[in-house]
C-alpha positions as CSV (number, residue, x, y, z in Angstrom):
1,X,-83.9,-82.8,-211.9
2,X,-86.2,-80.6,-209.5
3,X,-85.9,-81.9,-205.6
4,X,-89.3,-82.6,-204.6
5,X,-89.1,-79.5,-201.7
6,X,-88.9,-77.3,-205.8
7,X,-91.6,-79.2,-207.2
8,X,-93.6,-78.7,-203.8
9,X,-93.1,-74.5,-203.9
10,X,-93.6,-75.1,-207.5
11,X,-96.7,-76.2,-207.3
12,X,-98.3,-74.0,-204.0
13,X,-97.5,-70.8,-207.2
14,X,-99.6,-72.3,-209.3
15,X,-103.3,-72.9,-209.7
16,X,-105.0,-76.2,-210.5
17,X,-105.8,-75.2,-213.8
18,X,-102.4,-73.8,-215.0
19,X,-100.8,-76.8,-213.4
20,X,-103.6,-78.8,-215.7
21,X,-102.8,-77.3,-218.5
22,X,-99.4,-77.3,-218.6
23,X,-99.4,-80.7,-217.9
24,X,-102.4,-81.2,-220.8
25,X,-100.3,-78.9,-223.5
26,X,-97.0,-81.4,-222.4
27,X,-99.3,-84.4,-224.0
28,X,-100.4,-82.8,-227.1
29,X,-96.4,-82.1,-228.0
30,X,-95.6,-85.8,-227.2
31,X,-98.2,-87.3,-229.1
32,X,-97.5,-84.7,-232.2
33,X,-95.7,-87.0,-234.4
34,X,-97.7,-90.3,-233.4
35,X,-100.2,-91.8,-235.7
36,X,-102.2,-93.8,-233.0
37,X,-103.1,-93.7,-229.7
38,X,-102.1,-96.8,-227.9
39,X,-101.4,-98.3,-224.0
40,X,-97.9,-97.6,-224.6
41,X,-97.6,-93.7,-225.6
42,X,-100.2,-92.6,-223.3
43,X,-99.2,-94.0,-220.1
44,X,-96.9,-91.3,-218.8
45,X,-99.8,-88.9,-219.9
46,X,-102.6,-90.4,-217.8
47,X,-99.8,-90.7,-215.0
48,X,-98.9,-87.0,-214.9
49,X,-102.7,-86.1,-215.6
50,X,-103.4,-88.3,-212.1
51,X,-101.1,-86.8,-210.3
52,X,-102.5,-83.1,-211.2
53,X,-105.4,-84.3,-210.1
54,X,-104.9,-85.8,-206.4
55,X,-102.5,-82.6,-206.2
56,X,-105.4,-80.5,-207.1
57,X,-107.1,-82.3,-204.2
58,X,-110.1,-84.1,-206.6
59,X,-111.9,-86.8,-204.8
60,X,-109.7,-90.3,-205.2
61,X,-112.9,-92.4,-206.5
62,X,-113.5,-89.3,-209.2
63,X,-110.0,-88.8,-210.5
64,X,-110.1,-93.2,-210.8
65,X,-113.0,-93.3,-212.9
66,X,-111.5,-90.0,-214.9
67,X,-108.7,-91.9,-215.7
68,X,-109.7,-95.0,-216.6
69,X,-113.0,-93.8,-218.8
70,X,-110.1,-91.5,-220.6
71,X,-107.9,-94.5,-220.8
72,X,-111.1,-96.6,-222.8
73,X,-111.9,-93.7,-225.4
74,X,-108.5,-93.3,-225.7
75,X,-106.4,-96.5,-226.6
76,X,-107.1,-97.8,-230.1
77,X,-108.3,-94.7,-231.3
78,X,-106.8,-94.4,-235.1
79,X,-106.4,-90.8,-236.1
80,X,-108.4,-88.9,-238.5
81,X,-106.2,-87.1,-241.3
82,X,-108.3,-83.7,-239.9
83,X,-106.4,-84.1,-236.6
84,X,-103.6,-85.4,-235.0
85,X,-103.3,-87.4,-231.8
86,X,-102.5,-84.6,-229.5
87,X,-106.0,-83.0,-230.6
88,X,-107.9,-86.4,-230.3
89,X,-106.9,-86.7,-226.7
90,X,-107.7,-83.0,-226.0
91,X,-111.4,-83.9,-227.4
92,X,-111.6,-86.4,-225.2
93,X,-110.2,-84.9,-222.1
94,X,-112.6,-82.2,-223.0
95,X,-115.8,-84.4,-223.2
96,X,-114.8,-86.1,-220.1
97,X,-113.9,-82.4,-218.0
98,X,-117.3,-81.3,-219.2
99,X,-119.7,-84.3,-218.2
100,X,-117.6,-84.5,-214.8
101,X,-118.3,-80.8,-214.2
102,X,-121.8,-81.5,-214.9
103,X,-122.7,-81.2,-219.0
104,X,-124.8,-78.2,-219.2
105,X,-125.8,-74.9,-217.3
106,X,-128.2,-75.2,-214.9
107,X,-130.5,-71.9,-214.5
108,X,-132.6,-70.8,-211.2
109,X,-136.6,-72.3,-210.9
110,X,-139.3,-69.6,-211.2
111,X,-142.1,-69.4,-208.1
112,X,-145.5,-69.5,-210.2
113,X,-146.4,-67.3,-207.6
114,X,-144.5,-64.5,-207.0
115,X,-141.6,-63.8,-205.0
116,X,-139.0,-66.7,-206.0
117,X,-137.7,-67.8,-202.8
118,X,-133.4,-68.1,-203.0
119,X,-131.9,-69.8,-199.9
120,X,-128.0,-69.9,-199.0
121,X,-126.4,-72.4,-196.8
122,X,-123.2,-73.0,-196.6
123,X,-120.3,-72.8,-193.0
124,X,-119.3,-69.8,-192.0
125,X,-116.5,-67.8,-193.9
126,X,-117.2,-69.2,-196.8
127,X,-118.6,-66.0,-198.7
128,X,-122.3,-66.5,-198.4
129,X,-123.2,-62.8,-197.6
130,X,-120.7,-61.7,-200.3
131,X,-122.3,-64.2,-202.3
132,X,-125.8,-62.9,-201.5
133,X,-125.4,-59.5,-203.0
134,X,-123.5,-60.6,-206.0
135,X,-126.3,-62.7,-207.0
136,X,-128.5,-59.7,-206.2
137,X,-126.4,-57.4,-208.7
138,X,-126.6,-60.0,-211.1
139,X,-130.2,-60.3,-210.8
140,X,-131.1,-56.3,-211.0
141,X,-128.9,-56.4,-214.2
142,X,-131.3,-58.9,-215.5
143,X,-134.1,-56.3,-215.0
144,X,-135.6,-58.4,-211.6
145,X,-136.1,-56.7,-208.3
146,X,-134.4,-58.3,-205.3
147,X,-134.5,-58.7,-201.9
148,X,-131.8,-59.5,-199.4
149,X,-132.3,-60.3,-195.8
150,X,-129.7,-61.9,-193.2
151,X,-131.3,-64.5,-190.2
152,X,-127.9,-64.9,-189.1
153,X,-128.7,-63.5,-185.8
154,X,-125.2,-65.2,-184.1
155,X,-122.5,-63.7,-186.1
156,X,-121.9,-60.1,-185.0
157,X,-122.4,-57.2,-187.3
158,X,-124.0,-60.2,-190.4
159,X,-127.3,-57.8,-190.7
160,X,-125.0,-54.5,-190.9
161,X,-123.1,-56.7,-193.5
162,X,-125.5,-57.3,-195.9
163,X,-126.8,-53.7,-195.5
164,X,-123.6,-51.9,-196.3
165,X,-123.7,-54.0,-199.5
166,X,-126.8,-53.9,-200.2
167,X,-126.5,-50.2,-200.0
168,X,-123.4,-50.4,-202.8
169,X,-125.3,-52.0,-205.5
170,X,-128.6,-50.1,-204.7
171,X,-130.9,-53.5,-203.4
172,X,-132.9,-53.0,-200.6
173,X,-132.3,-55.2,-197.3
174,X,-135.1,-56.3,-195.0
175,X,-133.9,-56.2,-191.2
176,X,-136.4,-56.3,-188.5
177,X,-135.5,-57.4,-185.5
178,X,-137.1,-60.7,-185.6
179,X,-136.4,-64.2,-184.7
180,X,-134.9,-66.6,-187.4
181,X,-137.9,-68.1,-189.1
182,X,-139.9,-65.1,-188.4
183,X,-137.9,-62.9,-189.9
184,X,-137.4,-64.9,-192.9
185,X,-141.4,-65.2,-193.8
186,X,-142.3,-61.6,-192.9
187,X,-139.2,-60.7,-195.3
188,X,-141.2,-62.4,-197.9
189,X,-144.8,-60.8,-197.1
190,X,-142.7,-57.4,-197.5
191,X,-141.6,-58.5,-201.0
192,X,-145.1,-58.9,-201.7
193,X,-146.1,-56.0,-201.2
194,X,-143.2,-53.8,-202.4
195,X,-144.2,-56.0,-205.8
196,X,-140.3,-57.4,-205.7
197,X,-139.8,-60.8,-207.6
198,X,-137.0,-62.4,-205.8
199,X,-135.5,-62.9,-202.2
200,X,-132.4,-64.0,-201.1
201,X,-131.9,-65.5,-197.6
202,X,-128.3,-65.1,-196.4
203,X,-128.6,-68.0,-193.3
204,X,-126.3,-68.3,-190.2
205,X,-123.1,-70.7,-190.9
206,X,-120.8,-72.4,-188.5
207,X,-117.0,-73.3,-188.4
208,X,-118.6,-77.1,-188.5
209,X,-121.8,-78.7,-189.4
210,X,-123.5,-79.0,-186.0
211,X,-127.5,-80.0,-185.3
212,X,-128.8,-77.0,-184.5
213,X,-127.6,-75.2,-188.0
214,X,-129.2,-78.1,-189.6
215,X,-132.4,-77.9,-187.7
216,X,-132.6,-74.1,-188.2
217,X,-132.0,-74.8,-192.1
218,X,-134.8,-77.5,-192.2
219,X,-137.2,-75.1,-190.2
220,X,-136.2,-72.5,-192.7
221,X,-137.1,-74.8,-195.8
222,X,-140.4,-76.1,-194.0
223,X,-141.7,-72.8,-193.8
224,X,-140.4,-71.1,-197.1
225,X,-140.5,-74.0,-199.3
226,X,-137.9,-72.3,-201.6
227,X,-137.5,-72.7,-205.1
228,X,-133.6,-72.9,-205.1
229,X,-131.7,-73.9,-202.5
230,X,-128.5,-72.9,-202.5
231,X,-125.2,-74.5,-201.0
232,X,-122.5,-72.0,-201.0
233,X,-118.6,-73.4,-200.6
234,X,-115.2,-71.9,-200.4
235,X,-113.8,-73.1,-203.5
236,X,-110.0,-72.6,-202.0
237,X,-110.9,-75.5,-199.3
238,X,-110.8,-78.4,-201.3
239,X,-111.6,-81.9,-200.7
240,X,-113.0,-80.3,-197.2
241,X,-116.0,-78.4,-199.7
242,X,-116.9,-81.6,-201.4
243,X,-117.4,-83.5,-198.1
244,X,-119.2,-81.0,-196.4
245,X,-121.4,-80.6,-199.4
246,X,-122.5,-84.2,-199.0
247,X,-123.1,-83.8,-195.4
248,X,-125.5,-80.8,-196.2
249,X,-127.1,-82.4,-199.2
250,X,-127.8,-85.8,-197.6
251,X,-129.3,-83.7,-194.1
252,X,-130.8,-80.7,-196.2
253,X,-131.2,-81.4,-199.5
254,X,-130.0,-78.5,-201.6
255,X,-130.6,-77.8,-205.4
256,X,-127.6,-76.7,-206.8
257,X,-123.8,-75.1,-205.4
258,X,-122.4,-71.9,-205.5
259,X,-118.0,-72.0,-205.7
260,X,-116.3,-68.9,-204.1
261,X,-112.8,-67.6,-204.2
262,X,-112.3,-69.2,-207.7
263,X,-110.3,-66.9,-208.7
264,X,-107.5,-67.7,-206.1
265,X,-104.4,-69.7,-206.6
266,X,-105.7,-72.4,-205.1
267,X,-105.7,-76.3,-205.5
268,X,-109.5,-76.0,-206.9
269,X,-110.3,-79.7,-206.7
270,X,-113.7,-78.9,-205.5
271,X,-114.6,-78.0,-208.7
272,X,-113.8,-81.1,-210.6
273,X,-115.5,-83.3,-207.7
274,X,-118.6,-81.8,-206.6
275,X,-120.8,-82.5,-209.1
276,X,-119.8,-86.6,-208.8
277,X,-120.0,-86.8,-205.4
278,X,-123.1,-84.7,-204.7
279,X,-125.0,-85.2,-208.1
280,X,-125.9,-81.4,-207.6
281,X,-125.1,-79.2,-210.4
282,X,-122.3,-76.2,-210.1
283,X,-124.9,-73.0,-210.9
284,X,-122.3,-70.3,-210.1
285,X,-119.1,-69.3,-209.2
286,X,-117.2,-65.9,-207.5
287,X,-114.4,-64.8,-209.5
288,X,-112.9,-61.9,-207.1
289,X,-113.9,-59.3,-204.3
290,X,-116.5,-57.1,-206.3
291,X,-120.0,-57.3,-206.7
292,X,-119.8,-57.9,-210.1
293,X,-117.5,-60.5,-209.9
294,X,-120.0,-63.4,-210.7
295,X,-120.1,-66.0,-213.5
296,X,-123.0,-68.8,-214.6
297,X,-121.5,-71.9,-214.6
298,X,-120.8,-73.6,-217.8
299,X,-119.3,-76.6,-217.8
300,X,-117.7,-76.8,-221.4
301,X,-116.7,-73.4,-220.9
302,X,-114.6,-74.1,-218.0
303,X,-114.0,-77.9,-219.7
304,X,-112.7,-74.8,-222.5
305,X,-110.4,-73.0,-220.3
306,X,-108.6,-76.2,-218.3
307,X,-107.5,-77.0,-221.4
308,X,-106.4,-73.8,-222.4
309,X,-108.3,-73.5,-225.0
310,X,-110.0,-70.0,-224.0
311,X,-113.6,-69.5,-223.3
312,X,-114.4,-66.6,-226.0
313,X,-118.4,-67.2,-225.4
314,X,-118.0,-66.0,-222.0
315,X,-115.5,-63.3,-223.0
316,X,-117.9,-61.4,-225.3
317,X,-120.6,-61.8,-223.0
318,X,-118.6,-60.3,-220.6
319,X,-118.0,-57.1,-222.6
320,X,-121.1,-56.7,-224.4
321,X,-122.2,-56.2,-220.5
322,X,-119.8,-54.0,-219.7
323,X,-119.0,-51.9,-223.0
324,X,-121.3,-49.0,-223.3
325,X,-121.9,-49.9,-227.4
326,X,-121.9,-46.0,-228.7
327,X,-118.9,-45.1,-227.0
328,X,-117.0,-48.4,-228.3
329,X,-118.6,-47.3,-232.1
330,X,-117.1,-43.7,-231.5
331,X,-113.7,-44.7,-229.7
332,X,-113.2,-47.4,-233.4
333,X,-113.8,-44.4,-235.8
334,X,-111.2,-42.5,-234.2
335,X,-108.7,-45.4,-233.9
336,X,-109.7,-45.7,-238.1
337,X,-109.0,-41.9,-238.8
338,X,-106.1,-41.6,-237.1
339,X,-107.5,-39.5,-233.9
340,X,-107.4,-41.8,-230.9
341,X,-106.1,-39.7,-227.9
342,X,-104.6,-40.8,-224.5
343,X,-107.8,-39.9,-223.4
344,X,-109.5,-42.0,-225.6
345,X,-107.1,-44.9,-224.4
346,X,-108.1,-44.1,-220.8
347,X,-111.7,-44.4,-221.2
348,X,-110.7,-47.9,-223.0
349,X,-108.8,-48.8,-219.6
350,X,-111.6,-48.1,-217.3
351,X,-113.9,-50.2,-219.2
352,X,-111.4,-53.1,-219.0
353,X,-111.4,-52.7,-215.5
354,X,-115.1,-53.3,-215.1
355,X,-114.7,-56.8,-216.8
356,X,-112.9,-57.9,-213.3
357,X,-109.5,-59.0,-212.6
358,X,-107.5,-58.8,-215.5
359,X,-105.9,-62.5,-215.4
360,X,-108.8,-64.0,-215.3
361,X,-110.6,-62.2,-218.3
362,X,-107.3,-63.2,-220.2
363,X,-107.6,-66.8,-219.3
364,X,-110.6,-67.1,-221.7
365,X,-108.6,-65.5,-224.2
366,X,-107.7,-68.9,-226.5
367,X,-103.5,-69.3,-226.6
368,X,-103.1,-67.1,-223.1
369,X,-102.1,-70.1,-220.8
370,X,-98.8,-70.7,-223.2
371,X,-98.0,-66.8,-222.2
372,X,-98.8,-68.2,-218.4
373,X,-96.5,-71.1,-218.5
374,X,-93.4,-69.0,-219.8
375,X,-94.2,-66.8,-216.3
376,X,-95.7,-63.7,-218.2
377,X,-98.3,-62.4,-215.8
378,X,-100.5,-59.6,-216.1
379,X,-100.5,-57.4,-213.5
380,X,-104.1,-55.4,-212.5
381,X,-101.9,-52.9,-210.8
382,X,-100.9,-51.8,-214.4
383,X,-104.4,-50.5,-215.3
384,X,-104.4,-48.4,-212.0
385,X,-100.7,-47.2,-213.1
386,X,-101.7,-46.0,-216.3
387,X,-104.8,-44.3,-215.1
388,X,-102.7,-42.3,-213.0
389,X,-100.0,-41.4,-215.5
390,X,-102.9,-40.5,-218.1
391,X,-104.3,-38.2,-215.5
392,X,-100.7,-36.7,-214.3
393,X,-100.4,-35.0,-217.9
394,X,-102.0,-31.5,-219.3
395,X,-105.2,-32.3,-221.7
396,X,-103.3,-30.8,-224.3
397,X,-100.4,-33.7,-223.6
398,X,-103.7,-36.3,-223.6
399,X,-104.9,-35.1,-226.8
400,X,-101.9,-34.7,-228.8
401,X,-99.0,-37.4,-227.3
402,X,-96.4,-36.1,-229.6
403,X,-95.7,-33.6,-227.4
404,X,-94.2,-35.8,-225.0
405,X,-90.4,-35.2,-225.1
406,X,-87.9,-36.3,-222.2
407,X,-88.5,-33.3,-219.9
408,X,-92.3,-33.9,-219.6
409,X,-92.0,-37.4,-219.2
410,X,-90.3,-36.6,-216.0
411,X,-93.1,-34.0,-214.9
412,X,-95.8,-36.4,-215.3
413,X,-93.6,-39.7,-213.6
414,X,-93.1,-37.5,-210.9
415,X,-96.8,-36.1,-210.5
416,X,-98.0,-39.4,-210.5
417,X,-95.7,-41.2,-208.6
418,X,-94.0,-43.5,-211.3
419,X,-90.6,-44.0,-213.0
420,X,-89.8,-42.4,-216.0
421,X,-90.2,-45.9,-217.3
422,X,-93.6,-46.3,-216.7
423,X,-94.6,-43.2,-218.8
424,X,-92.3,-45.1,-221.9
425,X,-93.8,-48.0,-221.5
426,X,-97.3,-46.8,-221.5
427,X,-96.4,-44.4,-224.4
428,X,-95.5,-47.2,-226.2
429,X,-98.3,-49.4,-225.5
430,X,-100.4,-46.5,-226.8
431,X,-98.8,-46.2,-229.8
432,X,-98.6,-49.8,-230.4
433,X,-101.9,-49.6,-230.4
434,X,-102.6,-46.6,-232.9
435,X,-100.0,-48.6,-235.2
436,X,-102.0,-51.7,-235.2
437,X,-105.7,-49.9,-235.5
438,X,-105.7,-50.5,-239.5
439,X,-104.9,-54.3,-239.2
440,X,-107.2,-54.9,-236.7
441,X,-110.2,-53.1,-238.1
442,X,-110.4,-56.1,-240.7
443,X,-111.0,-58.7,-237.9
444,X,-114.8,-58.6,-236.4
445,X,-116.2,-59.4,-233.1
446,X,-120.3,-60.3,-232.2
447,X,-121.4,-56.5,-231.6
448,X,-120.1,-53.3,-232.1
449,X,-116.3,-54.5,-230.2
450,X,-113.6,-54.2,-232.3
451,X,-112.4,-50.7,-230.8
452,X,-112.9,-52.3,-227.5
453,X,-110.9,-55.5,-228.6
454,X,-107.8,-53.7,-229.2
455,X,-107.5,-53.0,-225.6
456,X,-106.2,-56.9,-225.4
């Protein structure tokens, strides 16, 4: 049996959701062979499912009323001859994850005049100007025309921030030298006039919740009158997000909450207790450092993935964005006849890349948490080692692999820094993938991504 001290380091390797859903596949095995769900076979499941939860750091009241609404649907429920009793406690954990996460997608309000007014509030450090330009990107992509501008006039270096990345993903950045509220209603008389549809106010935080923010923020929303505000929180802090969320709500008022740093290993409770306590819907969350890492928030798509159960929606959605449609068309015909090259297979890599870190774009893929819980991890650092391999060889090596005897594979480990391992392994990976181009063509994806798929 594992000392407690294991269990603990354990645990602190391992995200709320993995721990979840190894604890949530555990149930389904144990209640395999049983023909009905009763008091007695699902005690040590609600038990365990408890305990991932106050370990994940969800609210005490929320993971109560989890459990016990879980415990209702559950007892007494006689199973259907279309599924067994480890799949009618998955539905129900499922139905329950998705109403406490908040049922349905909530979308930004429209101004009826012209530009929509965004507002962030949130402490300080927990990713609002980071925040503020990913939304941007997200926006442009949609085809509106954004505007950022920072009154944090306190925190050093905020305004030069905001216009480094607003410089990155080509959004222009208002940043006159004005006081707060000022600065905040001139910014919106220069979207006006430069006919852009949105702004997005990136405001001053603290490392607390003191009166003067507050007052700032409620002078701020007195003379904006923004259609969304926004309450931004570090996803990685916990319990500590959900209480300061209520502080700002009940003070401030906010319309919905943005969750940052999701994509850590982190106890995530926030997630799972935000929504109850605050009765504010989750509209978005950061999945990693880049601008483009940025997903809507659906709740029985992320209901989906807890449970391991993938999130394939949000998966093709993903790569119908980032898969340029006529290259994915070409790069399938070529797998078909035979004529895929290693450059070919690079140009595949480098549009998996813009999909975001790899790990998480797997964890939508359905069955990938049981690859998880045997400790097989996929590294990103493997895209970046294959591009540089790839590159390290001659074009004729690229175009025609065959060449690649022993000697060569030394050349190009060397030239690129690797082991002569790395090059085999690659090698192989690519001509897995040739090998497997005639079964997979038979399988079909919305859009033209079945070349793309195979890159998975």
């Amino acid at each position: 049996m594992k000392s407690k001290f294991t269990r603990f380091i354990h645990l602190a390797k391992q995200s709320m959701l993995e721990h979840l859903q190894e604890n949530l596949g555990k149930i389904v095995r144990t209640l395999r062979s049983e023909g009905k769900i009763t008091e007695n076979n699902i005690r040590d499941t609600l038990r365990s499912v408890r305990r991932s939860l106050l370990e994940a750091d969800v609210n005490y009241k929320v993971v109560k009323e989890f459990i016990e609404n879980v415990r209702e649907k559950a007892i007494g429920v006689t199973v259907t001859k279309s599924l067994t009793p480890g799949q009618e406690v998955s539905k129900i954990f499922h139905d329950e994850l998705t109403r406490l996460l908040g049922v349905k997608q909530h979308h930004l309000k429209t101004a009826s005049m012209l530009p929509t007014v965004i507002l962030l509030a949130g402490l300080q450090g927990c990713g609002k100007t980071t925040f503020a330009a990913k939304l941007a990107l997200m926006l442009k992509e949609q085809n509106h025309k954004p505007l950022l501008v920072s009154v944090d006039v306190y925190r050093p270096a905020a305004v030069q921030q905001l216009e480094v990345l607003g410089k990155q993903i080509g959004v222009p950045v208002f940043s006159e030298k004005l006081k707060v509220v000022k600065r905040a209603t001139e910014a919106v008389n220069y979207a006006r006039r430069q006919h852009l549809d949105t702004i997005i106010i990136d405001t001053a935080g603290r490392l607390h919740i003191d009166n003067e923010m507050m007052k700032e923020l409620e002078a701020l929303k007195k003379a904006l009158k923004p259609q969304n505000i926004l309450f931004v929180a570090d996803g990685m802090t916990g319990q500590d997000a959900v209480n300061t969320a209520a502080a700002f709500n009940e003070r401030l008022g906010f319309d919905g909450i943005i969750l940052t740093k999701m994509d850590s290993d982190t106890r995530g409770g926030a997630a799972l207790s935000i929504v109850n306590v605050t009765g504010k819907p989750i509209m978005y969350i950061g999945t990693g450092e880049k601008p483009g890492n940025i997903e809507a928030f659906h709740p029985d798509r992320i209901a989906n993935r807890i449970l391991g159960m993938g999130d394939v929606v949000s998966l093709v959605e993903k790569m119908q964005a980032a898969v340029d449609a006529e290259q994915a068309a070409k790069l399938e015909k070529k797998l078909l006849k035979q004529q895929f090259s290693l450059e070919d297979y690079l140009d595949q890599l480098r549009q998996i890349k813009k999909l975001g870190p790899i790990e998480n774009i797997l964890d939508m893929v359905p069955g990938f948490s049981k690859m998880k819980s045997k400790n097989i991890k996929i590294d990103d650092k493997e895209l970046v080692r294959a591009e540089v391999i790839i590159q390290s060889m001659t074009k004729d090596e690229r175009r025609n692999p065959s060449l690649i005897n022993g000697s060569r594979r030394k050349r190009i480990a060397m030239g690129s820094g690797t082991h002569p391992s790395d090059v085999n392994r690659l090698l192989n990976q690519y001509w897995q993938l040739v090998k497997m181009s005639k079964q997979m063509s038979k399988m079909k994806l919305p859009g033209n991504l079945s070349a793309f798929r195979m890159g998975f």
